[in-house]
N, C-alpha and C positions, 0 to 999 in steps of 0.2 A: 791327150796329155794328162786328164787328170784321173785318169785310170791306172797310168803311171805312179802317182803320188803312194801309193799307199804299200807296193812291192819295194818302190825305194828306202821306205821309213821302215818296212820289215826287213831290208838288208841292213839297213843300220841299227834296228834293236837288236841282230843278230853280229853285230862287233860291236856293240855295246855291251852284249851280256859275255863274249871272250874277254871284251878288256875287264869287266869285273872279274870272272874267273880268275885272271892275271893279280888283280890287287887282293883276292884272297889269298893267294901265295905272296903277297908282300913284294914284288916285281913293279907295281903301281899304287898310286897312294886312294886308298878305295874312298875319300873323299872326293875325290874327282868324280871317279866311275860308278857312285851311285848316284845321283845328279845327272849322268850322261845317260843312265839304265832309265832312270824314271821318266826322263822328256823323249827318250828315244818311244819307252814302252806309249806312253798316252798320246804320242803323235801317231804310232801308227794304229789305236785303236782309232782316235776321231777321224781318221782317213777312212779307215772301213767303215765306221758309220755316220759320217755325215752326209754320204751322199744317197743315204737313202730319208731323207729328212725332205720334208715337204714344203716350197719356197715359191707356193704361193703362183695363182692362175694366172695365166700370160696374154 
């Protein structure tokens, strides 16, 4: 499942960066959608790298 996490957050920084597209053309208010670009973009980088991160011997 948590291999899953980090293709989800890249399908969503991926209709996050059309709905900016959209508020460049003035269709959507690009205050919204830069705010939605920026949490979508850094969740999905700390999904791809937190799980290589080192949490310690079991």
């Amino acid at each position: 499942m948590r291999s899953f996490f980090p293709f989800m957050f890249l399908a969503i920084a991926c209709g996050a960066f059309i709905l900016n597209i959209f508020a460049i053309m003035d269709m959507i208010p690009l205050i919204i959608t830069v705010p939605l670009l920026f949490i979508s973009i850094y969740l999905t980088l700390f999904s791809f790298t937190h799980r290589h991160t080192f949490r310690g011997f079991r």
